[in-house]
Phi, psi and omega in degrees: 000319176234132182304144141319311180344297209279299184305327146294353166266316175330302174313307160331272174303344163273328168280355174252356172258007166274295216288311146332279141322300193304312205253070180303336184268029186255321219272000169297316179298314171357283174319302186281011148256023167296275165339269222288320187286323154318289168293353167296266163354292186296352168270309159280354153280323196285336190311312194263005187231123186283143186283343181262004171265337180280309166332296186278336179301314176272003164255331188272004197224011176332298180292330161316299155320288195310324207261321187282346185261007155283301186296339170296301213244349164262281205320323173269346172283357199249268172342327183271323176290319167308327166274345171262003193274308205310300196262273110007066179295320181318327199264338184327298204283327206258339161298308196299291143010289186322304195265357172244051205243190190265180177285122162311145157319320218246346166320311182274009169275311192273043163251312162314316167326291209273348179089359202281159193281086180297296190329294146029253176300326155296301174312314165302338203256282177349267170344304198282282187326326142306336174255002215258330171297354195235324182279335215256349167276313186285006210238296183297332159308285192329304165301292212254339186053035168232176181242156105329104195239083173275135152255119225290313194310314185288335189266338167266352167280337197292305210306330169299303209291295183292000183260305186289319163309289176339314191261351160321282216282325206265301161323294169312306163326300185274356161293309228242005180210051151358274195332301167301335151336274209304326164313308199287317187278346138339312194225041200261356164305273189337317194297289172017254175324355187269336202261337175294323212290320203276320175301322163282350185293302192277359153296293189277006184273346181277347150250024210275289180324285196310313169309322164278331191281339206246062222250322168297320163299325186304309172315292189301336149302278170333317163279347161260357139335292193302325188295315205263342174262014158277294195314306180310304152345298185268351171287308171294323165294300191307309199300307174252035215291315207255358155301152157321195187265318152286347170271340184268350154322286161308323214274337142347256162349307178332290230261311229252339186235046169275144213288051203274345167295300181304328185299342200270334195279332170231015144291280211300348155255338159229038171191035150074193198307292207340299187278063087306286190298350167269356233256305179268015154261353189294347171344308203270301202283355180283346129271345184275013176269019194255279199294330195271016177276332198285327113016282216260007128343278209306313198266349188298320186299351163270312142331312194286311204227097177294000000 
């Protein structure tokens, strides 16, 4: 039911957000490479996925496209603030954020993991990070009734710029360079994890004080992380309930594998610790949804076909 894969990458990402707080100064080299390491991961995603397969996905899967980029960027992000205002108010502003940035770059590597419909989840990451600049102000007016002032012009040359290269650089390889393709998806696990490891490394050493000074909040982040990827789970099960098994898989990934990085960059600037520190313990359920999805694979695919 469950891979080595998946047990070396947890083991991976917790050994690099110990090392991160312990070793604040290693994740200082890091840091100023988050962005660049980030689109490597989107680039080693891309190795196994044809750009006319992201085509056809959206012409042929539309209403789909249309129903998950609500529930991604209005319904859950609406839904989660309403539930930390009720039990967690303090927590409110920073769910809402949390939950309404976009699907991580890196949603189609664990969609691989998981077997999961990647074009999919590649069509979602893309699709959201392009609306995420229009949507996620307007969701924190609306909702929450304070504004923001993201820039915008800047935050769509980055997300382009981290969407695009990646699938640039990935085109030029299998025309004009075949070969090199093939090496590279040969060792495209290990790097991963070398490039997930530094990026948390250099997430959390930018809080490594606040973490150790703070040991109770850090908990108490964590278990409402862990609260919003159970919700996003089972939100991602409901949303697609009568579907295959890779669309609900994607659709997991969707909701569950979220951009909990950008969120770390500008919470923490127009809204003080809490949303960075939720925004980055939510680390762990964002890899840690690899198992009860892989979990609840396993036994819907033995239901299906006993």
């Amino acid at each position: 039911m469950f891979h080595l894969n998946d047990i070396i990458l947890m083991g991976v990402v917790f050994s690099a957000m110990l090392v991160g707080i312990l070793l604040p100064a290693l994740g200082v080299v890091f840091q100023p490479y988050t962005i660049h390491l980030m689109m490597v991961l989107l680039f080693l995603s891309f190795i196994s996925t044809e750009l006319k397969d992201i085509g056809k996905m959206i012409r042929a899967r539309a209403p789909l496209v249309a129903w998950l980029s609500f529930l991604k960027l209005i319904a859950m992000p609406m839904a989660v603030y309403a539930l930390l205002r009720l039990f967690r108010p303090e927590y409110a502003v920073g769910g809402l954020l949390l939950a309404g940035t976009s699907t991580a770059v890196i949603a189609p590597f664990i969609s691989e993991l998981v077997s999961g419909n990647t074009p999919l989840v590649l069509v979602m990451s893309v699709l959201s990070s392009l609306l995420v600049p229009f949507t996620l102000p307007l969701m924190v007016e609306a909702v929450a009734g304070r504004s923001i002032d993201i820039p915008l012009g800047g935050m769509i040359r980055l997300l382009a710029m981290v969407v695009f290269v990646p699938v640039l650089a990935k085109e030029i390889l299998a025309r004009f360079f075949p070969r090199v393709l093939s090496i590279t998806a040969a060792v495209r696990f290990p790097f991963s994890l070398a490039c997930m490891a530094m990026v948390t490394i250099g997430i959390f050493s930018k809080y490594a004080d606040y973490i150790l000074e703070n040991p109770s909040m850090i908990v108490e982040a964590t278990l409402i992380g862990a609260a919003l990827g159970a919700f996003a789970f089972v939100a991602g099960l409901s949303a697609t309930w009568k579907m295959p098994t890779q669309d609900q898989a994607a659709s997991v990934i969707t909701l569950g594998n979220i951009n909990n990085m950008l969120i770390i960059v500008f919470a923490g600037e127009f809204f003080g610790p809490l949303g960075p520190t939720l925004a980055a313990m939510y680390t762990i359920p964002f890899f840690g949804i690899i198992f009860p999805l892989r979990a609840y694979l396993g036994i819907r695919n033995r239901w299906q076909n006993p």
